[in-house]
C-alpha positions as a Markdown table, in Angstrom:
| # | Residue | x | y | z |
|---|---|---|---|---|
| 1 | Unk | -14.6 | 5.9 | 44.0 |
| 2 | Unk | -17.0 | 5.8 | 41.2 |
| 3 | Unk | -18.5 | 9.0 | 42.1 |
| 4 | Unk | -15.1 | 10.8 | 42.5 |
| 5 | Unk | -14.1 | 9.3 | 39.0 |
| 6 | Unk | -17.3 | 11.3 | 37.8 |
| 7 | Unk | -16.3 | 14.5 | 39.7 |
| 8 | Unk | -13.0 | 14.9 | 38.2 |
| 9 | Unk | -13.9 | 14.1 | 34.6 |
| 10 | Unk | -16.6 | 17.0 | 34.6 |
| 11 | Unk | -14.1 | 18.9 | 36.7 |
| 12 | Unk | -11.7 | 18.5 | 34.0 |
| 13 | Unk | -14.8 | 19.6 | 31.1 |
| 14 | Unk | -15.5 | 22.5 | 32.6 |
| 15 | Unk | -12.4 | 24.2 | 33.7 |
| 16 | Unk | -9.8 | 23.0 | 30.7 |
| 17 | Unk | -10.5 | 25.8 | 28.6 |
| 18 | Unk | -7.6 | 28.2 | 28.4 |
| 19 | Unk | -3.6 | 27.7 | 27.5 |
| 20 | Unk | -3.2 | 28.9 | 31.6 |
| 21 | Unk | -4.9 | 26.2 | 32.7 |
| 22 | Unk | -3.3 | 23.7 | 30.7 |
| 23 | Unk | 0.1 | 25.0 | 31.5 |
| 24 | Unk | -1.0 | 24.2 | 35.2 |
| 25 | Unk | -2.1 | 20.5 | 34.5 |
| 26 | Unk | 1.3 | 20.3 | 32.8 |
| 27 | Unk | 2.5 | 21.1 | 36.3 |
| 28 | Unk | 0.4 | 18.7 | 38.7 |
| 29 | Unk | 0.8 | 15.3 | 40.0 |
| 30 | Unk | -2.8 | 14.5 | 39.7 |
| 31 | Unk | -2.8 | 12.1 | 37.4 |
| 32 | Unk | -6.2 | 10.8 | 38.1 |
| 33 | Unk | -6.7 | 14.2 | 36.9 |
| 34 | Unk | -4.3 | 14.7 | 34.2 |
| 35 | Unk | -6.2 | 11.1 | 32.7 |
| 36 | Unk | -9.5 | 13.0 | 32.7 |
| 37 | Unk | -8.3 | 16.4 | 31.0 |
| 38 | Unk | -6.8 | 13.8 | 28.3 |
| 39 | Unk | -9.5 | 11.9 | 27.2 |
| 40 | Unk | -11.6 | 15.2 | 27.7 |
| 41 | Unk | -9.2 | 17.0 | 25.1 |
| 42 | Unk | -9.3 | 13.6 | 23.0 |
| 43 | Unk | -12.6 | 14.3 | 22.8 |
| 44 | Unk | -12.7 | 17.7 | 22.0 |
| 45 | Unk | -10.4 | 17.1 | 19.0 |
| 46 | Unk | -7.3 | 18.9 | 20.7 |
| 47 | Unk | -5.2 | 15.9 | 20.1 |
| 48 | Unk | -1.4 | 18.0 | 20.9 |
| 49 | Unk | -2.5 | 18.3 | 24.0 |
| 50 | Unk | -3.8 | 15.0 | 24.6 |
| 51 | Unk | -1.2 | 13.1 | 23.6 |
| 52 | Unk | 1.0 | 15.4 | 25.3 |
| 53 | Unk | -0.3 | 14.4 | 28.8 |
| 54 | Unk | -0.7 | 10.8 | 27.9 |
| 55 | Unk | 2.9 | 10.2 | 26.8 |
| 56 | Unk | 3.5 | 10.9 | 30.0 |
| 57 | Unk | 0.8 | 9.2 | 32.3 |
| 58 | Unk | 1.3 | 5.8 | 30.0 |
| 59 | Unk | 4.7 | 5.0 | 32.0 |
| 60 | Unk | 2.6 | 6.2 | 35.7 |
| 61 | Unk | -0.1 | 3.8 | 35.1 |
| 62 | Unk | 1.1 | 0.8 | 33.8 |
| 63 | Unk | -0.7 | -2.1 | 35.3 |
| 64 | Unk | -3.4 | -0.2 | 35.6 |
| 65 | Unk | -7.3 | -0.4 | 34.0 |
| 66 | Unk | -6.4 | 2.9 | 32.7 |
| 67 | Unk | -3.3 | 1.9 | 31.0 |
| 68 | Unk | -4.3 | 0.1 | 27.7 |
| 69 | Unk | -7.1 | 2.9 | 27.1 |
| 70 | Unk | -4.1 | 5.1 | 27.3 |
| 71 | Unk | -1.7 | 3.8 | 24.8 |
| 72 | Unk | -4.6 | 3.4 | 22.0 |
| 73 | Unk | -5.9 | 6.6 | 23.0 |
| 74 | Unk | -2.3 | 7.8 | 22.5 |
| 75 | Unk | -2.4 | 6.0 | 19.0 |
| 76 | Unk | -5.4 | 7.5 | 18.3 |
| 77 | Unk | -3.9 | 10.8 | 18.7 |
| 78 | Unk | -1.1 | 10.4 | 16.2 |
| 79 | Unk | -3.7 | 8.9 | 13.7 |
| 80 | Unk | -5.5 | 11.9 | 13.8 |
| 81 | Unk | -2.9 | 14.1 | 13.8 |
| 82 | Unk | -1.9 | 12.3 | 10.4 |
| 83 | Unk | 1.6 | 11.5 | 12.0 |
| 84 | Unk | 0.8 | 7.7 | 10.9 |
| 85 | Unk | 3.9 | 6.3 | 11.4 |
| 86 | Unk | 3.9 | 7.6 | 15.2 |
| 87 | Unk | 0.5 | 6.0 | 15.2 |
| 88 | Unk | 1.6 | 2.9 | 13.3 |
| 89 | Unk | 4.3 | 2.4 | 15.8 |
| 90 | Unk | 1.0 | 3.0 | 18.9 |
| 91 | Unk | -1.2 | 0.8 | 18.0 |
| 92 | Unk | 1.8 | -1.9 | 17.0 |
| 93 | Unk | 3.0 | -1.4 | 21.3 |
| 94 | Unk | -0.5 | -1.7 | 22.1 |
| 95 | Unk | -1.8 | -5.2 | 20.0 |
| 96 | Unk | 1.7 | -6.8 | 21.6 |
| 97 | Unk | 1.0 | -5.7 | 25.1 |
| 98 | Unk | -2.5 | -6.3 | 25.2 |
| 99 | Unk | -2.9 | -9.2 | 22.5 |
| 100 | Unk | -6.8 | -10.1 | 24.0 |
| 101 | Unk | -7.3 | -6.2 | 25.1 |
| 102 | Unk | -10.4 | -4.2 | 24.9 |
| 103 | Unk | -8.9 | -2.4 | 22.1 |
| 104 | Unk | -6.7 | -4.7 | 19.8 |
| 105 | Unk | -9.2 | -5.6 | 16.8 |
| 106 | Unk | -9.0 | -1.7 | 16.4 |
| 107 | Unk | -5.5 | -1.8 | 17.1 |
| 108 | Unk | -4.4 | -3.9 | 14.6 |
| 109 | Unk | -6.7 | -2.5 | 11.8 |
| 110 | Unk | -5.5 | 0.9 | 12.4 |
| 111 | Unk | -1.4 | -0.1 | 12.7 |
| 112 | Unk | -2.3 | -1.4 | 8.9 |
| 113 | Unk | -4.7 | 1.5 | 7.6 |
| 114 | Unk | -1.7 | 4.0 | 9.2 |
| 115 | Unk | 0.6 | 2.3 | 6.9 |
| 116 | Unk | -1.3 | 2.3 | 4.2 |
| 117 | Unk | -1.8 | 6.3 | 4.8 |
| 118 | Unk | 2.1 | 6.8 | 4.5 |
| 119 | Unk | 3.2 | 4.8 | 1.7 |
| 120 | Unk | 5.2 | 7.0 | -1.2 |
| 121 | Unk | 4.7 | 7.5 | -4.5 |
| 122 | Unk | 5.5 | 4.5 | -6.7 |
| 123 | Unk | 8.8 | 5.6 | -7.7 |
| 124 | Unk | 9.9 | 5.3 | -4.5 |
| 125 | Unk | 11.1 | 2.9 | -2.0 |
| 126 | Unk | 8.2 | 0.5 | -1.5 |
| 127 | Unk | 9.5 | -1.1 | 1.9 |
| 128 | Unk | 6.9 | 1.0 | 4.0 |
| 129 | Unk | 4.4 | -0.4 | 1.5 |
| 130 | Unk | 5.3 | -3.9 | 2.0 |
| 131 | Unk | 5.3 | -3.4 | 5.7 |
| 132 | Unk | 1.9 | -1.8 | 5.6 |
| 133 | Unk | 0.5 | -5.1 | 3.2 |
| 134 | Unk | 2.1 | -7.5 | 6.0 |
| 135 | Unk | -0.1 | -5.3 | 8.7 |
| 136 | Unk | -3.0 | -5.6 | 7.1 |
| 137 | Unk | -2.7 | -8.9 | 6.3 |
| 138 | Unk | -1.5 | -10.1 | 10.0 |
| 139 | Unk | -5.2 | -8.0 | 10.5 |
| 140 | Unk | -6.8 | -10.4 | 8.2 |
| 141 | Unk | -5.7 | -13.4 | 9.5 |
| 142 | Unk | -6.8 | -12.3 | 13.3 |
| 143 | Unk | -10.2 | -10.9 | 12.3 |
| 144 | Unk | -11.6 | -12.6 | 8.6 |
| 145 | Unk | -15.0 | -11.9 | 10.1 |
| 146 | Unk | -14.3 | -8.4 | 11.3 |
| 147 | Unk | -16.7 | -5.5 | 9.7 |
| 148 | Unk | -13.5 | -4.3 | 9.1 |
| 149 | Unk | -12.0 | -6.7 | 6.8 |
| 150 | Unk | -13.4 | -5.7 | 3.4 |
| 151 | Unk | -11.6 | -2.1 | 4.0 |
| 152 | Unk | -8.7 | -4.3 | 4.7 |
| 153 | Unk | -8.8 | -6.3 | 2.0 |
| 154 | Unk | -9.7 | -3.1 | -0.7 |
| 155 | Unk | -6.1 | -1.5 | 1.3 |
| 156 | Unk | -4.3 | -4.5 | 0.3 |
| 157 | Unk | -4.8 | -4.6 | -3.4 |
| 158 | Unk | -4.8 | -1.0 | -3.9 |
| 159 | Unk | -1.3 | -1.2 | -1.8 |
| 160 | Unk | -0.3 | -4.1 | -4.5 |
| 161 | Unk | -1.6 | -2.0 | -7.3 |
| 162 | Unk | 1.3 | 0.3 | -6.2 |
| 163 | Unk | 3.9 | -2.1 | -6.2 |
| 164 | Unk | 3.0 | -3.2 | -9.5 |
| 165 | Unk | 3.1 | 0.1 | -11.2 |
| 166 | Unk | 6.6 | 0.5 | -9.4 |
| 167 | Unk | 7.6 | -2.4 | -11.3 |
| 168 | Unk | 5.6 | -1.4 | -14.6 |
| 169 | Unk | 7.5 | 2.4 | -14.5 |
| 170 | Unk | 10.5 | -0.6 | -14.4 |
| 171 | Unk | 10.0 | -2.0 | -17.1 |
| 172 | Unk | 8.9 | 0.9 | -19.4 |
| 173 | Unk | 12.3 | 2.5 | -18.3 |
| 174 | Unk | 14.2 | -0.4 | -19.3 |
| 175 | Unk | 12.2 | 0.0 | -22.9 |
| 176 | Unk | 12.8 | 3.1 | -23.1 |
| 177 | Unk | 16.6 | 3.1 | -22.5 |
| 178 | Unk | 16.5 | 0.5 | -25.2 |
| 179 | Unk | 20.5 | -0.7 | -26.2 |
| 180 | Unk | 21.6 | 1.9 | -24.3 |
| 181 | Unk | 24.9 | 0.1 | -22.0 |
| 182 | Unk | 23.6 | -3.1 | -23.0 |
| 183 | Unk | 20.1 | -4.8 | -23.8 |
| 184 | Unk | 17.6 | -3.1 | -21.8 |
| 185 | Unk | 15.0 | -4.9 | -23.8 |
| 186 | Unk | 15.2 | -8.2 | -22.4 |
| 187 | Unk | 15.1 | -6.7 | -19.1 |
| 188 | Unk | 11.8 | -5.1 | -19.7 |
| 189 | Unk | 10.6 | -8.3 | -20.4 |
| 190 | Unk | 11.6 | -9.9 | -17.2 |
| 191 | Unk | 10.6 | -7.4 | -15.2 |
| 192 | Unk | 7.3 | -6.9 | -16.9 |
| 193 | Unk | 6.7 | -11.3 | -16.4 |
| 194 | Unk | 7.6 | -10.9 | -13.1 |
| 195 | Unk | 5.1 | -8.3 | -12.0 |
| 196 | Unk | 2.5 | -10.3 | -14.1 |
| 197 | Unk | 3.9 | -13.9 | -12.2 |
| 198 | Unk | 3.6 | -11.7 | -8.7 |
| 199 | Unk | 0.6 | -10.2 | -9.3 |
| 200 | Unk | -1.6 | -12.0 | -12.0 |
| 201 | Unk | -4.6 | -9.8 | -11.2 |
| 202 | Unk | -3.4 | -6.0 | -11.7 |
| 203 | Unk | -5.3 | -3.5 | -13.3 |
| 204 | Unk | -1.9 | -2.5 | -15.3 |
| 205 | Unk | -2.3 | -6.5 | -16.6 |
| 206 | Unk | -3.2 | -5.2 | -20.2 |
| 207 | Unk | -0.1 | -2.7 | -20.1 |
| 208 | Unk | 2.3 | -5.1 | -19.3 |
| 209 | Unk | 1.2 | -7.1 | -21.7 |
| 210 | Unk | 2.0 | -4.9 | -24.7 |
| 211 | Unk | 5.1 | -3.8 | -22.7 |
| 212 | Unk | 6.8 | -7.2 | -23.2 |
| 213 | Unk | 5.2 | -7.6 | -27.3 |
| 214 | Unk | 7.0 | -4.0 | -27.9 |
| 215 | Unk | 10.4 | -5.6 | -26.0 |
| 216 | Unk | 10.3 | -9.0 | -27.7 |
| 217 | Unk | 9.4 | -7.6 | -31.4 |
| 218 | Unk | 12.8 | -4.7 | -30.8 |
| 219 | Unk | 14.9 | -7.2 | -29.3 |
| 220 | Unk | 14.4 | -9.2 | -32.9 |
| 221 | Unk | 15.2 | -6.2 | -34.4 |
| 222 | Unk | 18.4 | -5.9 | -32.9 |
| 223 | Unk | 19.6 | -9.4 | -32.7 |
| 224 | Unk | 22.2 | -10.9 | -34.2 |
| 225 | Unk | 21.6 | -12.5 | -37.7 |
| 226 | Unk | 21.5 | -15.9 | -36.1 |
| 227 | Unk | 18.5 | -15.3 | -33.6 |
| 228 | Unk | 16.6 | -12.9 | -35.5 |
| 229 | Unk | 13.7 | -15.7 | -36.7 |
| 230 | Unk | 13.5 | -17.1 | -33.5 |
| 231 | Unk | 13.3 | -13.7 | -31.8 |
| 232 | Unk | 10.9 | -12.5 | -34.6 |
| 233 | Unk | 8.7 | -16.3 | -33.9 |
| 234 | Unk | 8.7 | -15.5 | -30.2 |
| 235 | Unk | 7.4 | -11.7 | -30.6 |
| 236 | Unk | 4.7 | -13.6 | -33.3 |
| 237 | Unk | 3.7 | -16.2 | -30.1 |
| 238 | Unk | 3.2 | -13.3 | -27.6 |
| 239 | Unk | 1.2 | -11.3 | -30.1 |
| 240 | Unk | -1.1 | -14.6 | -30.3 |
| 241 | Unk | -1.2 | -14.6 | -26.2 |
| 242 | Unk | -1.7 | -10.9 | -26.3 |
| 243 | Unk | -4.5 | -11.0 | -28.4 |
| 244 | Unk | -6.2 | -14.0 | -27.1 |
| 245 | Unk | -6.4 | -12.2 | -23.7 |
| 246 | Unk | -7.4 | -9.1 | -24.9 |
| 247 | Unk | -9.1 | -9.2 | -28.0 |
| 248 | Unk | -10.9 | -5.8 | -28.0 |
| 249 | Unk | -7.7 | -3.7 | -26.3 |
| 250 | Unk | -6.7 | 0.1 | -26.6 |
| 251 | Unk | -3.5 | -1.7 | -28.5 |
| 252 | Unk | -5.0 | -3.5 | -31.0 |
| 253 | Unk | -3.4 | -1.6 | -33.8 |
| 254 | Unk | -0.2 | -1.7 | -32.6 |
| 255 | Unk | -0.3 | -5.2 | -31.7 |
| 256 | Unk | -1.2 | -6.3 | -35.4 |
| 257 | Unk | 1.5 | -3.6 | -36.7 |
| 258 | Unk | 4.2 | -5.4 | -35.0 |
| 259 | Unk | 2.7 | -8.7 | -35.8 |
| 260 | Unk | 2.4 | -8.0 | -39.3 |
| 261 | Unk | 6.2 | -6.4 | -39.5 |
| 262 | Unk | 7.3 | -9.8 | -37.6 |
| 263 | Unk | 5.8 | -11.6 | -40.4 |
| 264 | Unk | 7.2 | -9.7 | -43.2 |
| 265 | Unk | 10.8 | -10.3 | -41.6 |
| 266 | Unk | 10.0 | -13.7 | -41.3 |
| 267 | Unk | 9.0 | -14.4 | -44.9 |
| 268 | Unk | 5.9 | -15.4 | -44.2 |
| 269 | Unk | 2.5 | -14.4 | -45.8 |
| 270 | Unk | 0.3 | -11.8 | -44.4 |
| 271 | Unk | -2.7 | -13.5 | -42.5 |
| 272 | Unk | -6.1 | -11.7 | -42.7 |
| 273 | Unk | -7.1 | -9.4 | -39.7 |
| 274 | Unk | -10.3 | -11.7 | -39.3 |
| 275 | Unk | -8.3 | -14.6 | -39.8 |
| 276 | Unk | -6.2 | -13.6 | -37.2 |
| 277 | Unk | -9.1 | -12.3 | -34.9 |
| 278 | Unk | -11.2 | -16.0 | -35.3 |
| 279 | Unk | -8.1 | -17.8 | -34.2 |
């Protein structure tokens, strides 16, 4: 059996080499056969073809050895075909079949990495993005010593980077539409707090920041008579956080403009830059 096995696979190399012959494989009921030709297109990169014969010979040999090889070669396929959420949805049908198979470490980090290859821009609908960060994740918690896992993990926060500048391009909206239908400000600043809560360890942490000093200095601005020195006190305590944190940031100078202008407003002397700075 062995031996035939061999036959048919370098049957299948050698005569698979022209669109007439491939119609005719379309044709036959070998499927030992048709099994060879696909993993011998597989291999030759011709993965249309391959995935066209193995759609069809997964449902034939079910139960089979040749089986799970079949639905991740099939996965495979799609992932190189860059039609990742057809491959996504592969390697998903494999891991729950085969949960122990030959093939499910693999499985599982390419069900995640195809994800992570189809999420939008961040303006978009992030829902494919959070299901890609629960794939990769699930990955994670099945493999922690896989060779794999660092790629993982780098997919993961670059996949949370996203969501946070989703929620940044938020927030700077919400600034930017200022009293326009109400007090955007105030949203700004809760969105901008949550994305830092969520996610204390963005890269768009310094951006953020300044996002909610520019919203809490305007929404003193434009407060009523009666909250305007606590508004202007609270705008003063986040410029203190903001530059605590990040004392040598691309904001500086507006940070200590709208310090200084909350100051004036409150009545309350100018304190020196160094001053300010050594605190």
């Amino acid at each position: 059996m062995k031996k035939k096995n061999i036959f048919i696979a370098l049957l299948a190399a050698l005569t698979l080499t022209s669109c007439g012959e491939y119609n005719k494989l379309l044709k036959s009921t070998d499927y030992e056969y048709k099994y060879e030709a696909a993993k011998t297109y597989f291999a030759k990169g011709q993965y249309t073809r391959a995935s066209t014969l193995l759609n069809e010979l997964i449902a034939i040999m079910k139960g089979t050895d040749k089986a799970e090889e079949s639905v991740y070669m099939l996965g495979m396929c799609y992932y190189n075909m860059e039609d990742y959420p057809t491959a996504a949805q592969s390697f998903i049908q494999y891991y729950q079949v085969y949960p122990r198979g030959v093939y499910t470490e693999l499985a599982r980090y390419h069900a995640g990495k195809a994800l992570f290859l189809d999420t939008p821009d961040p303006r978009l609908d992030q829902t494919s993005t959070y299901k890609a960060i629960e794939e990769l994740q699930m990955f994670l918690e099945f493999y922690p010593q896989s060779s794999l896992a660092r790629d993982a993990q780098n997919m993961v926060l670059e996949l949370q980077d996203k969501l946070v500048e989703k929620e940044y391009l938020a927030a700077r909206m919400y600034f930017n539409l200022g009293n326009y239908l109400g007090n955007n400000y105030r949203s700004c600043v809760i969105t901008a707090q949550n994305a830092l809560k969520d996610y204390p360890y963005t890269k768009l942490r310094e951006d953020l920041s300044i996002l909610i000093l520019r919203a809490k200095y305007e929404l003193a601005v434009y407060s009523v008579w009666e909250r305007k020195n606590e508004r202007y006190r609270e705008a003063v305590d986040e410029y203190y956080a903001f530059v605590n944190e990040f004392p040598e940031s691309k904001y500086s100078k507006e940070a200590e403009d709208i310090f200084r202008k909350s100051q004036k407003e409150l009545g309350e002397t100018p304190v020196d830059e160094d001053e300010v700075s050594e605190e």
